[in-house]
N, C-alpha and C positions, 0 to 999 in steps of 0.2 A: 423698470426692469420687466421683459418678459420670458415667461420659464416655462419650459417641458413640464415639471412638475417639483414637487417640494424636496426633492432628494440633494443633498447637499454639491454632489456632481452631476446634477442634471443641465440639460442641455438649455443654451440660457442668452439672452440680448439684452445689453444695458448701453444706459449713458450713464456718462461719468465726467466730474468736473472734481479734479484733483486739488489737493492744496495750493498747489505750484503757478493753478491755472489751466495747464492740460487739459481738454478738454477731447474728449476719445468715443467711439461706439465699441462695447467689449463685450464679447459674445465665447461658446462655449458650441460648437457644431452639432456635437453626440456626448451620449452620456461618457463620461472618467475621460474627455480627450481634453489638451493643452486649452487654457481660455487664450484666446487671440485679442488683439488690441488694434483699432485702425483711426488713426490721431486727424483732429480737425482742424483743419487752417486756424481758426479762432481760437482766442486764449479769452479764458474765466469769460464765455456771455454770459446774459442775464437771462436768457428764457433756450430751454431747450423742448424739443419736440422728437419721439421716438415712432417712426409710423412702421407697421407691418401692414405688408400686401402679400399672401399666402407665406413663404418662407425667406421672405427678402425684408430687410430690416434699415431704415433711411433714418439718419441723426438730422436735423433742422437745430439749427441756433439761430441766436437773435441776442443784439445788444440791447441798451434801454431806450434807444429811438424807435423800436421794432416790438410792437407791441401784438401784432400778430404774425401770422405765418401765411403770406400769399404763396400762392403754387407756383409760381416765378421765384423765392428763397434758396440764396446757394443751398447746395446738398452739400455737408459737409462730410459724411461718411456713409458708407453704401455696403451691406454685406449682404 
């Protein structure tokens, strides 16, 4: 997860791997607005990767044959 700042509705990018499996980039714009959710082809991988390039936020997944992240790696969620 990265965050604006430590304020309980600050403005905010996460991954996320839910019980279920889901597997999602969830993020938060500006501070006190709706957190958004934008869901990954992949269900439960086993390795995720979060990259920030100035204000844009890229989810990387990988199962267990996928033990690193070439820059050819689907993008799975893009905000």
């Amino acid at each position: 997860m990265i965050r604006q700042g430590l304020g309980p509705s600050d403005a905010y990018a996460g991954a996320l791997v839910h019980a279920d499996g889901l597997t999602s980039l969830q993020y938060r714009e500006k501070e006190s607005s709706e957190t958004q959710e934008v869901p990954a082809e992949a269900t439960a991988p086993k390795f995720l990767r979060l990259d920030r390039r100035g204000n844009n936020f890229t989810l990387f997944v990988a199962d267990a044959d996928r033990h690193f992240w070439p820059p050819n790696l689907p993008q799975a969620a893009h905000r």
